[in-house]
N, CA, C and O atoms as a Maestro MAE file, in Angstrom:
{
 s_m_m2io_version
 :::
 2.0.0
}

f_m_ct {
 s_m_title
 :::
 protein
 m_atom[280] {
  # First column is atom index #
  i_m_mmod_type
  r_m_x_coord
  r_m_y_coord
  r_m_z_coord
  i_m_residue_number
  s_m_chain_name
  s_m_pdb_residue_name
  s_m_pdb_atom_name
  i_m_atomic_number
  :::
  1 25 -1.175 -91.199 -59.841 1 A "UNK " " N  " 7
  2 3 -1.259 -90.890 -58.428 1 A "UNK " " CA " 6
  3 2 -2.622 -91.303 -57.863 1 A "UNK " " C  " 6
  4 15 -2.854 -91.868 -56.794 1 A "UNK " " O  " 8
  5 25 -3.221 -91.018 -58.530 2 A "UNK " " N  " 7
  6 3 -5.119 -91.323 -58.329 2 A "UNK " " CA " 6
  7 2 -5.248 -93.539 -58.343 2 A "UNK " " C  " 6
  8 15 -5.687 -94.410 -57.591 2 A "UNK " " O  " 8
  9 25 -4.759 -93.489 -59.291 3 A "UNK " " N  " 7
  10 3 -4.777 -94.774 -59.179 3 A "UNK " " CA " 6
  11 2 -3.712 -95.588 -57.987 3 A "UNK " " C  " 6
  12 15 -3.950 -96.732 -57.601 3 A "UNK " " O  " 8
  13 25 -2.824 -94.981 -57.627 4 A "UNK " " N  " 7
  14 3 -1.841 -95.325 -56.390 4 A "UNK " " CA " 6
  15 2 -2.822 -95.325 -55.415 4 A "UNK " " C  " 6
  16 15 -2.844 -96.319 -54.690 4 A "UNK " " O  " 8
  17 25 -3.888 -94.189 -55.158 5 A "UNK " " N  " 7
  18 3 -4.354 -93.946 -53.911 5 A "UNK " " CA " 6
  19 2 -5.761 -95.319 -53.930 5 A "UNK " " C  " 6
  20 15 -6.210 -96.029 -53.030 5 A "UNK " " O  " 8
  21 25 -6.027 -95.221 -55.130 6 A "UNK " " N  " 7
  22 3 -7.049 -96.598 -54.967 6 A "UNK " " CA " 6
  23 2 -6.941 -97.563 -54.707 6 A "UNK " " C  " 6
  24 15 -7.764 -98.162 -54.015 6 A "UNK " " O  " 8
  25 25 -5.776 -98.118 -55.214 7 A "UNK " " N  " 7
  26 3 -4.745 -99.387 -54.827 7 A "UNK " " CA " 6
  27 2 -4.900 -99.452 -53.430 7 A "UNK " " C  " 6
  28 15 -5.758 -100.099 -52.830 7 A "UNK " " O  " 8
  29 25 -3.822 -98.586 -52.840 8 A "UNK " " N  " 7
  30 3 -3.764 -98.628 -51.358 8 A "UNK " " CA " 6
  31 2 -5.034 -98.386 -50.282 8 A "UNK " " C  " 6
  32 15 -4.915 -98.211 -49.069 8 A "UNK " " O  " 8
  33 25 -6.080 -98.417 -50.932 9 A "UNK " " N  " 7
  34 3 -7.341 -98.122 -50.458 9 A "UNK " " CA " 6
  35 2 -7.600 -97.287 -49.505 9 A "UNK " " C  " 6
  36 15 -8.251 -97.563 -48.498 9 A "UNK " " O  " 8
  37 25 -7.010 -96.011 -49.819 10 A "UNK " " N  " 7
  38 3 -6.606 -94.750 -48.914 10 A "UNK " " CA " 6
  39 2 -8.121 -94.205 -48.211 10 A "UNK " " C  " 6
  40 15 -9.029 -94.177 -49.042 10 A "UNK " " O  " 8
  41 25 -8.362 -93.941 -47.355 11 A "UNK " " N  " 7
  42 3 -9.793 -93.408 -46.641 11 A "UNK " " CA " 6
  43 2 -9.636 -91.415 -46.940 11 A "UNK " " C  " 6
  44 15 -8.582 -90.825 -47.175 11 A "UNK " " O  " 8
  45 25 -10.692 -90.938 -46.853 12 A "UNK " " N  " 7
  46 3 -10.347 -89.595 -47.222 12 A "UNK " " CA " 6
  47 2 -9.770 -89.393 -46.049 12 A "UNK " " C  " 6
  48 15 -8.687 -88.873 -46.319 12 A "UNK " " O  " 8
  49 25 -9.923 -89.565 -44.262 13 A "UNK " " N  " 7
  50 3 -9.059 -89.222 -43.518 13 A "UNK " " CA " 6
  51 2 -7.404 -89.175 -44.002 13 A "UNK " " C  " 6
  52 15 -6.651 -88.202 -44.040 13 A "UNK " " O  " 8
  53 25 -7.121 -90.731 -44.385 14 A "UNK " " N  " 7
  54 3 -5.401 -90.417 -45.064 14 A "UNK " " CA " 6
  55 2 -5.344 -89.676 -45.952 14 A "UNK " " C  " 6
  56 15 -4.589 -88.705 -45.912 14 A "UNK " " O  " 8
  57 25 -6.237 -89.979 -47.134 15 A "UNK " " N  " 7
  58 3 -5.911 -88.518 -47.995 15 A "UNK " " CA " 6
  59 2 -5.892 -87.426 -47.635 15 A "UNK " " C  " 6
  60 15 -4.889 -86.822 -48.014 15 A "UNK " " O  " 8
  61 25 -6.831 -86.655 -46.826 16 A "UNK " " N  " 7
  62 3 -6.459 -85.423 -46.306 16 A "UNK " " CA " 6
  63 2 -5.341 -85.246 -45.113 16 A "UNK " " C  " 6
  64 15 -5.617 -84.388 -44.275 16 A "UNK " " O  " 8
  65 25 -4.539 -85.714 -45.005 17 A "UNK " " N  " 7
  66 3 -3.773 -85.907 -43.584 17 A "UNK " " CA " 6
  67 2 -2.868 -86.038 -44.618 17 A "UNK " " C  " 6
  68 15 -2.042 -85.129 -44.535 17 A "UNK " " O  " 8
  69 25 -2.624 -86.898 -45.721 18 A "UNK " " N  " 7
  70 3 -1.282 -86.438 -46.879 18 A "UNK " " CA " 6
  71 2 -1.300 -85.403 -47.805 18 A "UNK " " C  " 6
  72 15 -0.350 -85.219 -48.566 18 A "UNK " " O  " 8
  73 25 -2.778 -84.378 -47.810 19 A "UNK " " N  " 7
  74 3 -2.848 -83.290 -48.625 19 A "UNK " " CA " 6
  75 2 -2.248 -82.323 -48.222 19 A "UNK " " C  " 6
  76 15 -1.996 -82.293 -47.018 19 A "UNK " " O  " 8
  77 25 -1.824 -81.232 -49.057 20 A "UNK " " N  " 7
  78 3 -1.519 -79.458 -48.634 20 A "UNK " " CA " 6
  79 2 -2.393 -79.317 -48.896 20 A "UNK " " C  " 6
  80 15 -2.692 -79.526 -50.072 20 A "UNK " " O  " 8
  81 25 -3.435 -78.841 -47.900 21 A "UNK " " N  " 7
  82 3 -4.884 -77.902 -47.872 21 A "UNK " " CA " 6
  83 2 -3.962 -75.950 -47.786 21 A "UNK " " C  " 6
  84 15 -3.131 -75.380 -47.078 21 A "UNK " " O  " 8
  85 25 -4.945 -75.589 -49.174 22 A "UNK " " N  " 7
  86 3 -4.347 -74.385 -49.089 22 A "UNK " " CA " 6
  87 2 -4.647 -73.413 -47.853 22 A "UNK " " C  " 6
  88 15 -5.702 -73.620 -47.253 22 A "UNK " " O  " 8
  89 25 -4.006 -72.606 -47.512 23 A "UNK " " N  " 7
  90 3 -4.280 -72.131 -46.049 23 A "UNK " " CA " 6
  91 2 -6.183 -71.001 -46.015 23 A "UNK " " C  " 6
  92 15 -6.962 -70.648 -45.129 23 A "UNK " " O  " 8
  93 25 -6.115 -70.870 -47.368 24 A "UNK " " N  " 7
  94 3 -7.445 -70.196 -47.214 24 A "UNK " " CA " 6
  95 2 -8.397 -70.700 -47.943 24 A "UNK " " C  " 6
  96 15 -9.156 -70.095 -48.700 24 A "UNK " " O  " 8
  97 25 -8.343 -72.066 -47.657 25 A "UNK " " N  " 7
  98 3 -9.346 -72.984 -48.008 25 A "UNK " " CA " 6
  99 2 -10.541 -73.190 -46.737 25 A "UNK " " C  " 6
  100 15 -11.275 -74.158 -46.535 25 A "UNK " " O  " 8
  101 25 -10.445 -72.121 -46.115 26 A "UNK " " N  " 7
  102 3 -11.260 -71.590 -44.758 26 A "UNK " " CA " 6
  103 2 -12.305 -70.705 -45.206 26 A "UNK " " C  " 6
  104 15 -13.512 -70.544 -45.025 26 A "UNK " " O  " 8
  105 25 -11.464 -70.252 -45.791 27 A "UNK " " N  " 7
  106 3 -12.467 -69.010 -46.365 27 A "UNK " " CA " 6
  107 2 -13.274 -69.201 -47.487 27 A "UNK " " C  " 6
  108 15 -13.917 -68.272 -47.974 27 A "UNK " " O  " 8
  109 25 -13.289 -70.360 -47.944 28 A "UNK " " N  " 7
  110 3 -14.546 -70.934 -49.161 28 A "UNK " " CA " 6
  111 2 -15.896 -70.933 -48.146 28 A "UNK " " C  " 6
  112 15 -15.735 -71.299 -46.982 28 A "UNK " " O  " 8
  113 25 -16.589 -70.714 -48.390 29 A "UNK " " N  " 7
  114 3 -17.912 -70.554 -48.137 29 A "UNK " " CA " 6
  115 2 -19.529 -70.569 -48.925 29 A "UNK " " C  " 6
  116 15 -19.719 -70.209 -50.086 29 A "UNK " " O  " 8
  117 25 -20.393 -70.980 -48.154 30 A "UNK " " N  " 7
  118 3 -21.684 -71.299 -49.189 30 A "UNK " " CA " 6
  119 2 -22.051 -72.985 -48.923 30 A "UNK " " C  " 6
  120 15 -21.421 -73.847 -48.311 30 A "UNK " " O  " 8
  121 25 -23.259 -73.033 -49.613 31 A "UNK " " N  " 7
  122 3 -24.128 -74.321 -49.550 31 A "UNK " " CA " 6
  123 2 -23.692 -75.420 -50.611 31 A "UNK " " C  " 6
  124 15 -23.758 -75.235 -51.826 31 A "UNK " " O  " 8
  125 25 -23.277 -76.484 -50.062 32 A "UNK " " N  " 7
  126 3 -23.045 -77.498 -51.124 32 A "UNK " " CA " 6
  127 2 -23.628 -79.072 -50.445 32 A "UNK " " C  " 6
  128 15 -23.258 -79.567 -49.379 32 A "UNK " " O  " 8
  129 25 -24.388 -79.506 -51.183 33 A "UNK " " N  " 7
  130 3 -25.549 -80.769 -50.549 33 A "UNK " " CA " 6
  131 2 -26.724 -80.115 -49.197 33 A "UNK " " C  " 6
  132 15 -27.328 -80.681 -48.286 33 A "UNK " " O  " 8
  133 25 -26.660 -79.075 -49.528 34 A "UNK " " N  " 7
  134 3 -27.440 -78.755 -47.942 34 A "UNK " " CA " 6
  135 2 -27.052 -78.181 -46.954 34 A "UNK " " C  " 6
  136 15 -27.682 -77.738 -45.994 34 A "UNK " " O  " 8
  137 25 -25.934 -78.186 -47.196 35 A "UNK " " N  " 7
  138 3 -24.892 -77.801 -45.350 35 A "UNK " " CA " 6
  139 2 -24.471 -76.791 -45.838 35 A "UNK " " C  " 6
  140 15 -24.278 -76.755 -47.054 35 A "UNK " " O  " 8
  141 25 -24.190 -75.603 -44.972 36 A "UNK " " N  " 7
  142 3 -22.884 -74.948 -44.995 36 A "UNK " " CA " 6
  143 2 -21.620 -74.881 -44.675 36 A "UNK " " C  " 6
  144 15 -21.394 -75.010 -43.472 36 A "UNK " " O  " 8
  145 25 -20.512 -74.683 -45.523 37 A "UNK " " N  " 7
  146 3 -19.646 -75.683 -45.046 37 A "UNK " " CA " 6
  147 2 -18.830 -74.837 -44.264 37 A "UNK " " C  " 6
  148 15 -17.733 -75.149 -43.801 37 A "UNK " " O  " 8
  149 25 -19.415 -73.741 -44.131 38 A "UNK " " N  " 7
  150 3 -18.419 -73.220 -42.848 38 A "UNK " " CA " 6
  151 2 -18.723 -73.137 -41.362 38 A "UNK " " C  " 6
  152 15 -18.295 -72.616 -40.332 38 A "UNK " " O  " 8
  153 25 -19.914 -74.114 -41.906 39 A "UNK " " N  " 7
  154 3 -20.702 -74.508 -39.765 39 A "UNK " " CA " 6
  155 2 -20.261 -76.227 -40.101 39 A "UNK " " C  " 6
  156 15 -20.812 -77.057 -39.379 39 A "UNK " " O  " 8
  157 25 -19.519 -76.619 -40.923 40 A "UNK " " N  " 7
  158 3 -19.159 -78.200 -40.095 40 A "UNK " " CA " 6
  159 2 -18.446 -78.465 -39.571 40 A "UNK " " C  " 6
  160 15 -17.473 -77.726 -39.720 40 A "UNK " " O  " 8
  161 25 -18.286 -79.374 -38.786 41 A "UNK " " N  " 7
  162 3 -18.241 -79.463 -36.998 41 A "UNK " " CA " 6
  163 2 -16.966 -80.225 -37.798 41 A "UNK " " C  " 6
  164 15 -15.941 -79.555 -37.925 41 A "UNK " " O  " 8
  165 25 -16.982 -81.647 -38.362 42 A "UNK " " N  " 7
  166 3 -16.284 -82.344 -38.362 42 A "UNK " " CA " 6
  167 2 -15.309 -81.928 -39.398 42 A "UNK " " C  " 6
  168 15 -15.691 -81.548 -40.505 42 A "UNK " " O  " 8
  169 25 -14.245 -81.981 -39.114 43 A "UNK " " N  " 7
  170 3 -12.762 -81.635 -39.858 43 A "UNK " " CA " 6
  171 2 -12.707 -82.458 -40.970 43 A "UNK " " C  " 6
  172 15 -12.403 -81.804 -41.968 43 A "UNK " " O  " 8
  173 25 -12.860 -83.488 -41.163 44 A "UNK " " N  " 7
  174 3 -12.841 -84.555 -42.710 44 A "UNK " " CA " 6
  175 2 -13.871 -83.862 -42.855 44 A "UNK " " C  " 6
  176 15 -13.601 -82.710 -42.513 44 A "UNK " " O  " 8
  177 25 -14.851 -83.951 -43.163 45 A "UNK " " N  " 7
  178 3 -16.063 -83.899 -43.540 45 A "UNK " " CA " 6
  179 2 -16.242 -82.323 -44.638 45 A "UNK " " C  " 6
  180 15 -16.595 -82.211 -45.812 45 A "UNK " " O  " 8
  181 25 -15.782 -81.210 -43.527 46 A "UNK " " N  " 7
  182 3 -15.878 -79.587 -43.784 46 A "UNK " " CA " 6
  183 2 -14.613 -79.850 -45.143 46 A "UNK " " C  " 6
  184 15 -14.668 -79.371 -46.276 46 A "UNK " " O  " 8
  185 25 -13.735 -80.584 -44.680 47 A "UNK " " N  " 7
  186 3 -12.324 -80.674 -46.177 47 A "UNK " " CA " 6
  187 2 -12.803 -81.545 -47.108 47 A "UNK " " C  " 6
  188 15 -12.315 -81.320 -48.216 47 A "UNK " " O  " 8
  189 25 -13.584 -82.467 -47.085 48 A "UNK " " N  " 7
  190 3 -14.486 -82.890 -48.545 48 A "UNK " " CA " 6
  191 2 -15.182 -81.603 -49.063 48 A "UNK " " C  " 6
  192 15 -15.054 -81.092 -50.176 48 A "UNK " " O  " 8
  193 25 -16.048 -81.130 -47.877 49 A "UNK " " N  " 7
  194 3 -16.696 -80.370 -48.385 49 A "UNK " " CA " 6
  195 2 -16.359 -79.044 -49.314 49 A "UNK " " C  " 6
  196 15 -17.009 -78.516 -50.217 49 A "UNK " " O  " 8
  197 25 -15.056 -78.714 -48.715 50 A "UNK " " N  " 7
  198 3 -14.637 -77.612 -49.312 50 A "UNK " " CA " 6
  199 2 -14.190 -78.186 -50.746 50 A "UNK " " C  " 6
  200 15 -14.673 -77.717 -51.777 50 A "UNK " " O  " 8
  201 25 -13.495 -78.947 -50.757 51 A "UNK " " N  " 7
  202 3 -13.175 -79.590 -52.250 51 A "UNK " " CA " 6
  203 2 -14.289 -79.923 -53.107 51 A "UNK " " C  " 6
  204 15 -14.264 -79.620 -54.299 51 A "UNK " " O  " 8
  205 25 -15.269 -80.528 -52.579 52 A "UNK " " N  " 7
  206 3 -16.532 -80.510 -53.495 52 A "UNK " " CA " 6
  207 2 -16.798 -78.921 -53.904 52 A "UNK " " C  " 6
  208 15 -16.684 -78.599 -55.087 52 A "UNK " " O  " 8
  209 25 -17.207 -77.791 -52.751 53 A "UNK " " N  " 7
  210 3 -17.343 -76.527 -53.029 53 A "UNK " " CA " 6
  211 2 -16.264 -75.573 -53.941 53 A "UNK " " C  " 6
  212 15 -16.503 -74.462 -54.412 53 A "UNK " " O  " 8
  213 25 -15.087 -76.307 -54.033 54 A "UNK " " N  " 7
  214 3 -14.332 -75.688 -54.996 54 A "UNK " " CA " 6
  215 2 -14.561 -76.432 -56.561 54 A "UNK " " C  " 6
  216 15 -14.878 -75.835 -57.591 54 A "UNK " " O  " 8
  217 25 -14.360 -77.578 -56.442 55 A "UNK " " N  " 7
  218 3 -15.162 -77.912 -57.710 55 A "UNK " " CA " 6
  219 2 -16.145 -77.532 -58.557 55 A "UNK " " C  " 6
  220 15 -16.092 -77.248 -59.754 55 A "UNK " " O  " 8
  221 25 -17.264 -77.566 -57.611 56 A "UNK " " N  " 7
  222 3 -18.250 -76.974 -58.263 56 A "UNK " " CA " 6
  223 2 -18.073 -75.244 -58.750 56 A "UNK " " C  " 6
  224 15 -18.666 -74.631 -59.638 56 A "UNK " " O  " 8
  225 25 -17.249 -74.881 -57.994 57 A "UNK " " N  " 7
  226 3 -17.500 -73.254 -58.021 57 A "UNK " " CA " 6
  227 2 -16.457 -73.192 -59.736 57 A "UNK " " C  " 6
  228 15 -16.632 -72.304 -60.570 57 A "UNK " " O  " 8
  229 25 -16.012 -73.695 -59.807 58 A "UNK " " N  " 7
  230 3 -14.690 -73.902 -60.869 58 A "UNK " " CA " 6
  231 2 -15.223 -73.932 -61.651 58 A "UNK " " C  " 6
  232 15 -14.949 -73.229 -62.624 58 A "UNK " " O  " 8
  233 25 -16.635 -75.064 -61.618 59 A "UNK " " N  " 7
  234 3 -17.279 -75.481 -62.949 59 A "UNK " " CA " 6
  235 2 -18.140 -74.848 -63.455 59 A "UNK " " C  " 6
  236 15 -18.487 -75.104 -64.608 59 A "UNK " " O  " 8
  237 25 -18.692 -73.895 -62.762 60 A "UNK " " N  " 7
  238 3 -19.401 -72.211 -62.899 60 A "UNK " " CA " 6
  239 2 -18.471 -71.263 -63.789 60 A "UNK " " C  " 6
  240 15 -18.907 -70.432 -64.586 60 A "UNK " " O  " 8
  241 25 -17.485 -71.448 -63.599 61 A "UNK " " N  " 7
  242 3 -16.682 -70.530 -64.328 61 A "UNK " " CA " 6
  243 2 -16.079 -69.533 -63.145 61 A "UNK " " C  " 6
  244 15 -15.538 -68.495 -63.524 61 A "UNK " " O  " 8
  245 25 -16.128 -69.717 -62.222 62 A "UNK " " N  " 7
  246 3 -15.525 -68.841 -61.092 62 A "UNK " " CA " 6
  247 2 -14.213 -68.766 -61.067 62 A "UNK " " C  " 6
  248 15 -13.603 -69.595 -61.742 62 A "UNK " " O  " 8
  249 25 -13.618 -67.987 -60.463 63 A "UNK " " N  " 7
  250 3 -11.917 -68.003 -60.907 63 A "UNK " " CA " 6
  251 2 -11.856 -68.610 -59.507 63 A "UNK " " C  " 6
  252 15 -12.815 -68.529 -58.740 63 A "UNK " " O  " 8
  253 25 -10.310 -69.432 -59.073 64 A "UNK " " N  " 7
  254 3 -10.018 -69.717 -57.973 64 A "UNK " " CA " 6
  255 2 -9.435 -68.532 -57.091 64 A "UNK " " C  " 6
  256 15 -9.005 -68.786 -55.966 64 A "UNK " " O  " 8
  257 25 -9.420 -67.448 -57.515 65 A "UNK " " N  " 7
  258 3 -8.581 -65.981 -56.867 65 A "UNK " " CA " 6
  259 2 -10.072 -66.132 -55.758 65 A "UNK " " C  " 6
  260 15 -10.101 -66.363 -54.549 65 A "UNK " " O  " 8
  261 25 -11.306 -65.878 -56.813 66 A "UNK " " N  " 7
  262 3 -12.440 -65.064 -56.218 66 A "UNK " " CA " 6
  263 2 -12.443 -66.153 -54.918 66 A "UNK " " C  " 6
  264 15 -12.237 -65.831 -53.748 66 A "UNK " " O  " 8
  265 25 -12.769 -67.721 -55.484 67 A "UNK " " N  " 7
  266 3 -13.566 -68.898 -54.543 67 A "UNK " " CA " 6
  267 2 -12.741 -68.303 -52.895 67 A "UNK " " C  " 6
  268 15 -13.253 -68.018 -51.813 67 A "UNK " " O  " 8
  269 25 -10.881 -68.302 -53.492 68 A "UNK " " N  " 7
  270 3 -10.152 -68.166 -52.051 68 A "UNK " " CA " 6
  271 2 -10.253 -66.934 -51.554 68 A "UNK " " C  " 6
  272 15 -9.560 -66.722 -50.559 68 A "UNK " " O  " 8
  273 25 -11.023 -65.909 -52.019 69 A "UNK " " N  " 7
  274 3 -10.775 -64.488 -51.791 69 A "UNK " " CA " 6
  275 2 -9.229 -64.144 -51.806 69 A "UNK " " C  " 6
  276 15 -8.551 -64.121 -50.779 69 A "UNK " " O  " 8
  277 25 -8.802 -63.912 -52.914 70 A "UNK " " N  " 7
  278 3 -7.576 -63.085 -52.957 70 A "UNK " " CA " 6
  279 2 -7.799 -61.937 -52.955 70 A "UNK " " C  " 6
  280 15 -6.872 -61.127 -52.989 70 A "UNK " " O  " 8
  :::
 }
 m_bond[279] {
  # First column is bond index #
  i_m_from
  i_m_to
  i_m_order
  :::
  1 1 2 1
  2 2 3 1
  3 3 4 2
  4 3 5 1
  5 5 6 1
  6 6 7 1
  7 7 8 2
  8 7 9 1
  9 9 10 1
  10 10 11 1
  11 11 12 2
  12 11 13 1
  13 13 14 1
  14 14 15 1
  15 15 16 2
  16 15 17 1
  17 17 18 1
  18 18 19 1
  19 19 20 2
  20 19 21 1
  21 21 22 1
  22 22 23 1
  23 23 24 2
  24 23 25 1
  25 25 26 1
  26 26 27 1
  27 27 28 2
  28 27 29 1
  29 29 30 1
  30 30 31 1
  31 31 32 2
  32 31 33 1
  33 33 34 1
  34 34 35 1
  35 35 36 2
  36 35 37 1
  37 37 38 1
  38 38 39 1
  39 39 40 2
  40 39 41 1
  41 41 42 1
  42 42 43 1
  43 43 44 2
  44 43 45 1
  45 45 46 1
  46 46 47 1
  47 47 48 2
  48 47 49 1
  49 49 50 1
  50 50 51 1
  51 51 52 2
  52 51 53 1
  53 53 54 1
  54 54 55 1
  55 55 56 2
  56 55 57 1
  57 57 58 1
  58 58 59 1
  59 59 60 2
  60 59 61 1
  61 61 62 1
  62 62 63 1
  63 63 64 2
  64 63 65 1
  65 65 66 1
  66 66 67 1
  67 67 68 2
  68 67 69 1
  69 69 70 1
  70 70 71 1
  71 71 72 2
  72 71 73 1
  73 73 74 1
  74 74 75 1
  75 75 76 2
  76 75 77 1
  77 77 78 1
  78 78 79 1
  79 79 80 2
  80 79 81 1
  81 81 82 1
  82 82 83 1
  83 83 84 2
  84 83 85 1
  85 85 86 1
  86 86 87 1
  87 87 88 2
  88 87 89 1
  89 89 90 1
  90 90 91 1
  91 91 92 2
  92 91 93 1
  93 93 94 1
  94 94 95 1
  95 95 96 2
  96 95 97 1
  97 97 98 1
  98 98 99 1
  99 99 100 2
  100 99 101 1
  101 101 102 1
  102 102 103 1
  103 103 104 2
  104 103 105 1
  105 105 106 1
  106 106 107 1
  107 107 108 2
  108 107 109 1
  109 109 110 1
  110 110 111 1
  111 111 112 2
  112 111 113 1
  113 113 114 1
  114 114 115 1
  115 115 116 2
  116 115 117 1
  117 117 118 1
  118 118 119 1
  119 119 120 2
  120 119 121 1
  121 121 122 1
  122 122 123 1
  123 123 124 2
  124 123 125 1
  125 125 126 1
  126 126 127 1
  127 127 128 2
  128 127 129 1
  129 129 130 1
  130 130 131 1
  131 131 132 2
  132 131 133 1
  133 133 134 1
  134 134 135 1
  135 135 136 2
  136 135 137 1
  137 137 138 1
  138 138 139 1
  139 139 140 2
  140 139 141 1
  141 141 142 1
  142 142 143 1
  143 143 144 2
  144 143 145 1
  145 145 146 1
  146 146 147 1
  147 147 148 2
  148 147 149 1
  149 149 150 1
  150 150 151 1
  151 151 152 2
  152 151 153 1
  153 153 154 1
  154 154 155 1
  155 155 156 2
  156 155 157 1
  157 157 158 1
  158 158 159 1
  159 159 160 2
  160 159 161 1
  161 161 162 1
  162 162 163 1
  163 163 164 2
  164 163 165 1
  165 165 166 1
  166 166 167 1
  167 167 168 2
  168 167 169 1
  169 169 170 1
  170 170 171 1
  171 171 172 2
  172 171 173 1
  173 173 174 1
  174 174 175 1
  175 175 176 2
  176 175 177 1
  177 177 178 1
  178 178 179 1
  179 179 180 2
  180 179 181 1
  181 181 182 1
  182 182 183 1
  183 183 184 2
  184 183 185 1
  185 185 186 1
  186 186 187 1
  187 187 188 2
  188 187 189 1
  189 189 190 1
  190 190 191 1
  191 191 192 2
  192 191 193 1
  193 193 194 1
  194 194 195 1
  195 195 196 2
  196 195 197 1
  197 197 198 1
  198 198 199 1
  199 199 200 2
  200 199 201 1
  201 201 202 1
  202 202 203 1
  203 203 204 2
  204 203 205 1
  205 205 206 1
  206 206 207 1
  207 207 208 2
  208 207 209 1
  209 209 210 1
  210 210 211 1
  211 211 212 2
  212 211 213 1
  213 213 214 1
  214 214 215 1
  215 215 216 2
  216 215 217 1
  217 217 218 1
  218 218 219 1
  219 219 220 2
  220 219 221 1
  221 221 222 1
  222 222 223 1
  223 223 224 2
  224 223 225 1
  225 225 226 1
  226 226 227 1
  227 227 228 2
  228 227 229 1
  229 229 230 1
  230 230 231 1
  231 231 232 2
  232 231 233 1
  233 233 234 1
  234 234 235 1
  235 235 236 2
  236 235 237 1
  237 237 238 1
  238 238 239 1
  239 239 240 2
  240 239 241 1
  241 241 242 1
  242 242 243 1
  243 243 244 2
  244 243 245 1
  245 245 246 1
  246 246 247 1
  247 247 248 2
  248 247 249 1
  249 249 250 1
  250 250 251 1
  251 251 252 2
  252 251 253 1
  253 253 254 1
  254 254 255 1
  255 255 256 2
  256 255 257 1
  257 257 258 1
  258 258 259 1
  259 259 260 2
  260 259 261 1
  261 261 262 1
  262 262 263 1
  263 263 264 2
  264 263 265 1
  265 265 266 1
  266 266 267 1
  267 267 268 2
  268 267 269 1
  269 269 270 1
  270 270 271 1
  271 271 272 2
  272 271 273 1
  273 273 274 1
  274 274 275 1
  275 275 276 2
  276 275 277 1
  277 277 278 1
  278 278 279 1
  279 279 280 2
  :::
 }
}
């Protein structure tokens, strides 16, 4: 699938516009490169960001319950 999307030289705008963003992927919060990603303005940008911020939080050992607040 990853390699489909390289092929077609997908921009993260299309990728996120063909993703299911989970609905409380709003509620991730905190500093990742500098920013906070729950003051970015721009809609691509804040949905990289959150995916970077879930990544990283994952790789801490964080559970994904806590990152989404369940």
């Amino acid at each position: 699938m990853i390699q489909e999307l390289i092929n077609a030289k997908v921009s993260f705008e299309g990728f996120f516009a063909q993703a299911t963003i989970n609905p409380r992927a709003s509620l991730i919060t905190g500093l990742i490169c500098g920013y906070r990603v729950e003051e970015i303005d721009n809609p691509i940008t804040q949905k990289v960001r959150f995916l970077d911020k879930l990544v990283d939080e994952l790789a801490k050992g964080k559970s994904l319950d806590k990152i989404l607040r369940k």
